[in-house]
C-alpha positions in Angstrom: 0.0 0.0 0.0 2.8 2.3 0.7 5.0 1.7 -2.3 0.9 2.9 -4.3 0.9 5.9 -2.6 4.5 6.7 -3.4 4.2 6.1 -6.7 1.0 8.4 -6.6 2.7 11.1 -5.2 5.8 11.0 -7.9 2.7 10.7 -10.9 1.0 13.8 -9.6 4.3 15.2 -8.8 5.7 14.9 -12.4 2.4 16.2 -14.0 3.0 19.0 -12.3 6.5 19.6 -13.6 5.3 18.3 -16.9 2.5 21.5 -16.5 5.6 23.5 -15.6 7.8 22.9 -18.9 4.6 22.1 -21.7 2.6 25.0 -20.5 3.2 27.5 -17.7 6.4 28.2 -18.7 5.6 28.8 -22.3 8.6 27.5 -23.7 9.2 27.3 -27.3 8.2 24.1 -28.5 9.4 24.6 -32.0 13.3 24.6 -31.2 12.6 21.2 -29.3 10.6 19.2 -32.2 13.3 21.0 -35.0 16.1 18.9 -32.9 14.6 16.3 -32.4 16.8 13.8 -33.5 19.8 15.2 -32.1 18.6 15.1 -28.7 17.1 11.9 -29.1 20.5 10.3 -29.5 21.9 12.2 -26.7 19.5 11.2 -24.4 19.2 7.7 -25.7 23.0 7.5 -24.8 21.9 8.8 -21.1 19.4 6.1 -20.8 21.9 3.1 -22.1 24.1 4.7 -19.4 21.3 4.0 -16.5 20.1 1.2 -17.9 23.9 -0.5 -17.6 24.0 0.9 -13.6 20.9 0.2 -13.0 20.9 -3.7 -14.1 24.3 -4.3 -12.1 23.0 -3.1 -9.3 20.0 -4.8 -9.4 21.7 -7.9 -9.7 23.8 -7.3 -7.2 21.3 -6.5 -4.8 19.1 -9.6 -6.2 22.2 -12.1 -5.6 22.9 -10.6 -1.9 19.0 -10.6 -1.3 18.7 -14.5 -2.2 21.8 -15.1 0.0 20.2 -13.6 3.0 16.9 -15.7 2.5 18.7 -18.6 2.6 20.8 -17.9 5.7 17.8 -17.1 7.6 15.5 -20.2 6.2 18.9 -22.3 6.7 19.3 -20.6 10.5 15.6 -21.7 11.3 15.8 -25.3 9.6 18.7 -25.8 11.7 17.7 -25.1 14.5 14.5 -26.9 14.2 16.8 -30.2 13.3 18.8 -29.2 16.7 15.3 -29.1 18.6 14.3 -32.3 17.3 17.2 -34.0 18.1 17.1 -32.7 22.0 14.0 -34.6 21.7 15.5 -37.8 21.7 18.4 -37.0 24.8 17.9 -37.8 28.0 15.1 -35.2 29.9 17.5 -32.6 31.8 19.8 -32.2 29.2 17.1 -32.4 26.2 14.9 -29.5 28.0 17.7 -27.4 28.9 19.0 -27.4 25.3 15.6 -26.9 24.5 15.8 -23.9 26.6 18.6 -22.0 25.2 17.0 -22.4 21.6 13.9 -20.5 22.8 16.0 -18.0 24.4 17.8 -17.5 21.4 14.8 -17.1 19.3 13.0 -14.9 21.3 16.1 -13.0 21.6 16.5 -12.7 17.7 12.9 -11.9 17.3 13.4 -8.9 19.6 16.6 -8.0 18.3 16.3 -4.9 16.0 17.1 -5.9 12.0 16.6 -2.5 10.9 19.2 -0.3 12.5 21.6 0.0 9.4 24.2 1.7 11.7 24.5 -2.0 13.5 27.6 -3.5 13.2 28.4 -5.1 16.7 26.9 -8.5 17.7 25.1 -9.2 20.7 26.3 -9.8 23.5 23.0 -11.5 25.1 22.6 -13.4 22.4 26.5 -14.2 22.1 26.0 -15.8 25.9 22.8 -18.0 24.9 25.0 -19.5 22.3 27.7 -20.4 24.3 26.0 -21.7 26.8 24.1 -23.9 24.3 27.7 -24.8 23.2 28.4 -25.6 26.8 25.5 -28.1 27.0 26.8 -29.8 23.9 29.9 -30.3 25.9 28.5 -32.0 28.6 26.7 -34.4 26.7 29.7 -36.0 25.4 30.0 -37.2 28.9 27.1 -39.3 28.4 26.8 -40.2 24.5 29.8 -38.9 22.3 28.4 -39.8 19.0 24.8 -38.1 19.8 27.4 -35.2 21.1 28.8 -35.0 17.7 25.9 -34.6 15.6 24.3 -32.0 18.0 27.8 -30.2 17.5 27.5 -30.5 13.6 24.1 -29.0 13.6 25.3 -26.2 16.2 27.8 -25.5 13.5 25.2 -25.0 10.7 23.7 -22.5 12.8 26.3 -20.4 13.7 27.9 -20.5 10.5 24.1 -19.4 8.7 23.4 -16.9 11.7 26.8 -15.0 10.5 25.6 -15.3 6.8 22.3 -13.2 7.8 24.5 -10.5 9.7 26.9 -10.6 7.0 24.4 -10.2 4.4 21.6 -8.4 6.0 24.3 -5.0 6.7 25.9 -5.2 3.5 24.6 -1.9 1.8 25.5 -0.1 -1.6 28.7 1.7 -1.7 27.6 5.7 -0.7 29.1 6.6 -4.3 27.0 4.3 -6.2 24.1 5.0 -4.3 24.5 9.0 -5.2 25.3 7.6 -9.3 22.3 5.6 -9.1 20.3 8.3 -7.9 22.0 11.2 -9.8 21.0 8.7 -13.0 17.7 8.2 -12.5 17.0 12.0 -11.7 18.8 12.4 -15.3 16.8 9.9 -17.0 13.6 11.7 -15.5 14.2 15.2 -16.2 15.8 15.1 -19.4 13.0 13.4 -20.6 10.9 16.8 -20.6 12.8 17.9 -23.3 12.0 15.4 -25.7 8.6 16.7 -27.0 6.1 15.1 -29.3 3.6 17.2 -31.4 0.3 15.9 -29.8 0.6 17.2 -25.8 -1.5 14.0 -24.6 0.8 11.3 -26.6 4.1 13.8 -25.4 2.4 13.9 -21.9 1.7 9.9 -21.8 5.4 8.9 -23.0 7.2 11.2 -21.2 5.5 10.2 -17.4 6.1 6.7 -18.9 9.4 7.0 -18.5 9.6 8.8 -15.3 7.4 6.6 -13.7 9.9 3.4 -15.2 12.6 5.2 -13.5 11.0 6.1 -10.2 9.9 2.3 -10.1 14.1 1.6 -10.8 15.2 3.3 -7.9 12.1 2.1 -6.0 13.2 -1.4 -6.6 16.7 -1.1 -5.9 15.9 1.0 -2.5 14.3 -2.1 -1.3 16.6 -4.3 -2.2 18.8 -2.4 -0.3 16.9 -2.3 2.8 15.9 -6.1 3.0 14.2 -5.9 6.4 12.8 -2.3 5.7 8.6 -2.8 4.7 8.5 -2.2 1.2 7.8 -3.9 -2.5 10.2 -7.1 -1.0 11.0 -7.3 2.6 12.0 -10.0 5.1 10.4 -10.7 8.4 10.6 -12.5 11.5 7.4 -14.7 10.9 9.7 -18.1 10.9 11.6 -17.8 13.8 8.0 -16.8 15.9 6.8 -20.0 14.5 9.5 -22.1 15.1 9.0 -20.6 18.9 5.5 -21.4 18.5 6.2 -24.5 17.8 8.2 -25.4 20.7 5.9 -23.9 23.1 
């Protein structure tokens, strides 16, 4: 609903500027449609330019975006297979293994994702795990072999929780992010200078495009902001039913 409204405000927004150049501002329509084609190619050029930044980063974004999901579907698979198996230990050590796993969760489910400034890991979160690690440990005691596939599994979700840090802060570099933008205001605005004889065919290809670029930028903002509401967003809805689950 929100990305609607945004895109909305940038139509009405543009028909406004559109107002501006076509008819308020009375400029000289004449000198644009006499060179035409010289422009055309100009801003043709402009647009191959965008198009090139705008499908790497997309890409980019899309690649780092599919890594994420799996590191968090991986995290909560894992841990699922680690609760299962405390199922099948002996009660005390089974329940307080059990324990630390919905600690953990309700931990990461409280744990703020959106905070792009984040960078340090937590420390509450950092003690759950090792005393999980420390329960692990004290079942080799009593069954090695069951000790050493609980281990295995521990390792699969330490080594997916990193991937979803890892991924989940990586952001575009501040200078592309300003080239992207810079690009698509370009692609927008230089567009009102290409002018077409009938106003309402001039009016409908010309918002076209700006409205294909705003949805460009729109795309790759959210991409960039993976646990931000938007178009494509990740949430928290598997680790509260995994905790469901257990409860």
């Amino acid at each position: 609903m929100a990305t609607i409204n945004r895109v909305i405000i940038f139509i009405i927004f543009f028909s406004f500027v559109f107002y501006l150049f076509r008819i308020y501002l009375n400029i000289d329509l004449e000198i644009l449609h006499n060179n035409l084609d010289g422009i055309a190619w100009l801003y043709t050029t402009i647009s191959l330019i965008f198009s090139i930044i705008s499908a790497f980063v997309i890409q980019t974004q899309w690649s780092r975006w599919d890594r994420l999901e799996s590191a968090l579907k991986g995290e909560v698979d894992s841990l699922w297979l680690l609760v299962m198996f405390a199922e099948q230990l002996p009660e005390k050590i089974g329940q307080e293994m059990k324990e630390y796993i919905k600690k953990y969760l309700t931990l990461t489910i409280e744990e703020s994702w959106r905070s792009a400034d984040r960078r340090e890991r937590s420390v509450e979160i950092e003690l759950v795990l090792k005393d999980l690690q420390r329960k692990i440990v004290e079942l080799m005691k009593v069954s090695p072999h069951r000790a050493e596939s609980a281990h295995n599994i521990f390792l699969v979700v330490l080594e997916n929780r990193s991937n979803r840090m890892h991924y989940g802060m990586g952001k575009l570099p501040l200078l592309l992010y300003i080239l992207i933008g810079v690009s698509t205001f370009l692609v927008s605005f230089l567009s009102l200078f290409i002018a077409v004889p009938n106003i309402w065919f001039d009016y409908i290809f010309t918002l076209s495009i700006g409205l294909l670029s705003f949805l460009i930028i729109t795309v790759i903002e959210d991409l960039n902001h993976p646990f931000r509401p938007g178009i494509w967003h990740l949430t928290k809805e598997n680790y509260k039913n995994l905790l469901f689950e257990i409860d």
